[in-house]
C-alpha positions as CSV (number, residue, x, y, z in Angstrom):
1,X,0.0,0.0,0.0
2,X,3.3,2.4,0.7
3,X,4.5,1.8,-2.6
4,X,0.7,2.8,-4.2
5,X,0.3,5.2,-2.5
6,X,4.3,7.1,-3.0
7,X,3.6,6.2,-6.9
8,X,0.4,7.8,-7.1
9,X,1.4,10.8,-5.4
10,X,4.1,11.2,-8.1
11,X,1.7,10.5,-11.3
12,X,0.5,13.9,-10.0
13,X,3.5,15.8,-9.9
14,X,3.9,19.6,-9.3
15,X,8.2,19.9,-10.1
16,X,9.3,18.9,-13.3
17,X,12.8,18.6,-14.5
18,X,13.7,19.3,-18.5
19,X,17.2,17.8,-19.2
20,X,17.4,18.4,-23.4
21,X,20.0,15.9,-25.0
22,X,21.8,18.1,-27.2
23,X,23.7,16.9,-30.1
24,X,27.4,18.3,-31.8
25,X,27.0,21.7,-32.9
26,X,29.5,20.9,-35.9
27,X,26.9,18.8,-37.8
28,X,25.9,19.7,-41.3
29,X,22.0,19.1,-39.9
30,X,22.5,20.1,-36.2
31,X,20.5,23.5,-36.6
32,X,17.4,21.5,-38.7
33,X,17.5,18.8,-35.3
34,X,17.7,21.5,-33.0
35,X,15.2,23.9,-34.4
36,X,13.0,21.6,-36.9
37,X,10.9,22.8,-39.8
38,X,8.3,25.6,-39.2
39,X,6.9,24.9,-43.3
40,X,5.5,21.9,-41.7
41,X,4.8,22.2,-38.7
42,X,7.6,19.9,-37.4
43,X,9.4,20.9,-34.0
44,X,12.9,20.3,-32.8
45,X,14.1,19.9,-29.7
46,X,14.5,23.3,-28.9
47,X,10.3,24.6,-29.7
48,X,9.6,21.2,-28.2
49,X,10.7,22.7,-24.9
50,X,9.1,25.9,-26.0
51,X,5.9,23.5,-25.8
52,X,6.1,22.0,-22.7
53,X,6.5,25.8,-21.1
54,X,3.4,26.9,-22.9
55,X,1.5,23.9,-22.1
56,X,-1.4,25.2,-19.7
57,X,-1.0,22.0,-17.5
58,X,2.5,21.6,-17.7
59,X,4.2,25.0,-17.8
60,X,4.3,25.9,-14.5
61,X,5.2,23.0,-13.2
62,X,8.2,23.1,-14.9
63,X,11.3,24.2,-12.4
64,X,13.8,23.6,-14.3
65,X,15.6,23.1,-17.2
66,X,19.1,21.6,-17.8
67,X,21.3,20.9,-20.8
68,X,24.3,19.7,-21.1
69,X,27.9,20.3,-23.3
70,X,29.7,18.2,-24.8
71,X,32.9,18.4,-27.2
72,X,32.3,20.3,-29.7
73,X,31.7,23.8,-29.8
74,X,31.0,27.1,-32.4
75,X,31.6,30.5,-32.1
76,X,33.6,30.0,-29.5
77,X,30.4,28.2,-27.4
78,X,30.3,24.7,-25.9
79,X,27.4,22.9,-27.0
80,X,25.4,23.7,-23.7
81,X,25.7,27.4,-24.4
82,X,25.9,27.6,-28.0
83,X,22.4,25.8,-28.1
84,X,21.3,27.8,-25.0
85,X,22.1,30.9,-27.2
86,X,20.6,29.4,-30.4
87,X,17.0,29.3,-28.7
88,X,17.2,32.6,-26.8
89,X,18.5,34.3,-30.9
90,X,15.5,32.7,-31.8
91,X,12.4,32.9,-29.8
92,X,10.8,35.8,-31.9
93,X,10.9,33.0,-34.8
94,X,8.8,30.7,-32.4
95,X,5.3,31.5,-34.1
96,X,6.3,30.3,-37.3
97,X,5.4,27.3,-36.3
98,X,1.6,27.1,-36.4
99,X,1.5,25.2,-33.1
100,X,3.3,27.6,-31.2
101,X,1.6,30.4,-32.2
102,X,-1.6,28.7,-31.5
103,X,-0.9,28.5,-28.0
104,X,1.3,32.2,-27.9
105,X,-2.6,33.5,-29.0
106,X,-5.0,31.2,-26.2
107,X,-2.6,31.1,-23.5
108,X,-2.1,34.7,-23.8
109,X,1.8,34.0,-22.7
110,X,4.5,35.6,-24.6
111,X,8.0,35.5,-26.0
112,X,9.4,38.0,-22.9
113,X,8.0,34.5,-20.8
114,X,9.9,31.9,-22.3
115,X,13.1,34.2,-22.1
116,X,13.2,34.4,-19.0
117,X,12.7,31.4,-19.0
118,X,15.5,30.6,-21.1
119,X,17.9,32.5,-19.1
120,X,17.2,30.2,-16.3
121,X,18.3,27.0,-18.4
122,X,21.2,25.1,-16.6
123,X,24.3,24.5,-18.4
124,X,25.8,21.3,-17.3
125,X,28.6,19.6,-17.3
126,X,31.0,18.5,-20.3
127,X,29.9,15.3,-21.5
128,X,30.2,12.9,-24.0
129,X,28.1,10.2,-23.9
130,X,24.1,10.0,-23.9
131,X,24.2,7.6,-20.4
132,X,26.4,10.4,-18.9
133,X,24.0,13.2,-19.6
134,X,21.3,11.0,-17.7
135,X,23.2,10.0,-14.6
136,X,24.3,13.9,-14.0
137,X,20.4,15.2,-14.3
138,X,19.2,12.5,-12.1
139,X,22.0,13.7,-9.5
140,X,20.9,17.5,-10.4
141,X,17.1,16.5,-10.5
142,X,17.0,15.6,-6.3
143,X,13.9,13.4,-5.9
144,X,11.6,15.0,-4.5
145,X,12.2,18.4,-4.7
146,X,11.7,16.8,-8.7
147,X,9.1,14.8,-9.0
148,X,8.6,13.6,-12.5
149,X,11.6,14.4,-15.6
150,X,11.3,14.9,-19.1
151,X,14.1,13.6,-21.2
152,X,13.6,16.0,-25.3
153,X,15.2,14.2,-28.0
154,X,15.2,14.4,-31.8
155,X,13.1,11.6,-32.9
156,X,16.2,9.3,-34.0
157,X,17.6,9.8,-30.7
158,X,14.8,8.9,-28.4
159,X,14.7,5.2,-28.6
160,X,18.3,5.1,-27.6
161,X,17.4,7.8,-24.3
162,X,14.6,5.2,-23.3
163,X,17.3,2.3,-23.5
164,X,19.4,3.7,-21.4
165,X,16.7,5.6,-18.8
166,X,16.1,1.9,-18.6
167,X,19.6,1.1,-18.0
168,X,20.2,4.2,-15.4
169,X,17.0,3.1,-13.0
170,X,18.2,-0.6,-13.0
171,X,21.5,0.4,-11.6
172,X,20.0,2.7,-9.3
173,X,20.8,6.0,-10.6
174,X,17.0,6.6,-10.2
175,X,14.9,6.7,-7.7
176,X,11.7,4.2,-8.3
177,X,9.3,7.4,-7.0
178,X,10.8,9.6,-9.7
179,X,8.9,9.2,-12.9
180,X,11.2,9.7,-16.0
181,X,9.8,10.1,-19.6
182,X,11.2,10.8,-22.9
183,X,9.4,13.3,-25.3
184,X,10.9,12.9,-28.9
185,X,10.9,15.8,-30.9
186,X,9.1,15.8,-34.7
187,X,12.4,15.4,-36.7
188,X,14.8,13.2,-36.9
189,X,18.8,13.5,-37.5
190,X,18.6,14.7,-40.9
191,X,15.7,15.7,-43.5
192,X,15.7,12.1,-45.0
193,X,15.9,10.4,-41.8
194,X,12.7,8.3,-40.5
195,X,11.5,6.0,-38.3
196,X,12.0,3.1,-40.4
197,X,15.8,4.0,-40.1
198,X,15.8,3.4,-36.7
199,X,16.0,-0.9,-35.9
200,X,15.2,-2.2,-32.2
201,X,16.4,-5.7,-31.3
202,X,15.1,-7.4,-28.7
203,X,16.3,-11.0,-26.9
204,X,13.3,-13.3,-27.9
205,X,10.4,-13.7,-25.8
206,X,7.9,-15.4,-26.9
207,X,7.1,-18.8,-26.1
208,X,6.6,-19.5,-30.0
209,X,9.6,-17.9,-31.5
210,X,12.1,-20.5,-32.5
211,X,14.8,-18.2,-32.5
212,X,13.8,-18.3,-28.4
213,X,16.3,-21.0,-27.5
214,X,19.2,-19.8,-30.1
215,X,22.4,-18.4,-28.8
216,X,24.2,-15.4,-29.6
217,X,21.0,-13.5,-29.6
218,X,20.9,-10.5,-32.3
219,X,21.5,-7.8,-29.3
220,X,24.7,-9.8,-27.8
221,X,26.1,-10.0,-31.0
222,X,25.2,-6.5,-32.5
223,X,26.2,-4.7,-28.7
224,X,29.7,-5.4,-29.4
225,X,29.8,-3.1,-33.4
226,X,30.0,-0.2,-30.9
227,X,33.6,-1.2,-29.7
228,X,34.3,-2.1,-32.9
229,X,37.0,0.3,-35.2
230,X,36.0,2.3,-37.8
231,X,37.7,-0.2,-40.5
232,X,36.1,-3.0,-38.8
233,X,32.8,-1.5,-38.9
234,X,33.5,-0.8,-42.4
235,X,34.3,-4.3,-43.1
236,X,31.2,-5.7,-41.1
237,X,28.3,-3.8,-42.7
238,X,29.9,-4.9,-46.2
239,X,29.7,-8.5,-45.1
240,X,26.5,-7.9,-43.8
241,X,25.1,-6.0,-46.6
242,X,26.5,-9.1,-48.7
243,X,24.8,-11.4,-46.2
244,X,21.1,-9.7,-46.5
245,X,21.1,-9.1,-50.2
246,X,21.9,-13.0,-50.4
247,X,18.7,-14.0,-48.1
248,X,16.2,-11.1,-49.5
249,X,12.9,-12.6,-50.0
């Protein structure tokens, strides 16, 4: 009954935590990931934010709002600040989207709002992996002073943030009373990105999968490309490429 009753008391939370994954400033497509595509209506990470601060129901429950650097930089700005920067340069741009401007009109709240709300965001710490950035919010985000946290990722990214949320909560980086959720934004890493380019492998579980019983399983064997080289990744995909044009049905 503890447990119900400390679980329900957070599905109702009144502090929220933003921690935005941000992504190297020195990409060709970095500002089109951050920013999105106001011609139709797609938001990037950055107006997703924008949306969660003008949400009526969400807005002012949110606290605060974190993002991390990394190692790259432009104009002389870690990735933190540069992006930081990028938003606050940009908020007048914010009704372009149709969305946004939507709820700029009925919510009556305006740009001078979410720039002072932007000044508040945290700049974190240097960081280069997307498990790193997770483990420093959850020791910024104290439970409970924040109750529930909102992980923004560009669409190609968000699968991976879930996976290793996951990870981060098994290993008790955090808390069970802390609800965590990832919000992905509408684009992806590039314009001809989608989400068929993103593949999920799970270990088999169902009772009637013959592959249930067969060893390596797909993720034990793909887990290990990662800490592969660059030649040997080169060399793998051609052999695999080889493999699946052999087998296509």
């Amino acid at each position: 009954m503890e447990n119900r009753t400390s679980l329900h008391a957070a599905s109702t939370p009144t502090t929220i935590g933003i921690l935005i994954h941000v992504n190297n400033v020195e990409a060709p497509d970095w500002e089109y990931v951050a920013w999105g595509d106001p011609s139709e209506n797609k938001l990037g990470s950055l107006p997703t934010l924008c949306l969660l601060l003008l949400n009526p129901l969400l807005g002012s429950s949110i606290t605060q709002v974190v993002i991390h650097s990394g190692p790259s930089q432009k104009d002389g700005l870690k990735e933190g600040a540069y992006t930081k920067q990028f938003l606050l340069d940009n908020l007048e741009s914010l009704a372009e989207f149709p969305r946004l401007r939507q709820l700029l009109d009925t919510t009556g709240e305006t740009v001078d709002m979410l720039r002072e709300r932007t000044e508040n965001i945290i700049i974190g710490t240097d960081l280069v992996r997307t498990s790193d950035e997770i483990a420093a919010t959850a020791k910024l985000f104290q439970f409970p002073k924040i109750q529930q946290v909102i992980q923004i990722a560009c669409a190609g990214h968000a699968p991976r943030c879930m996976q290793l949320q996951a990870d981060a909560r098994s290993n008790g980086l955090i808390p069970y009373d802390q609800l965590w959720s990832v919000m992905a934004s509408d684009v992806f890493f590039s314009k001809t990105e989608s989400a068929k380019d993103i593949v999920i492998f799970e270990k088999p579980h169902l009772a009637y999968d013959p592959m249930i019983t067969f060893a390596p399983t797909a993720p034990e064997v793909l887990n290990r490309y990662f800490t592969l080289s660059a030649q040997a990744k080169q060399e793998f995909l051609t052999e695999a490429q080889q493999f699946m044009d052999k087998h296509r049905d």
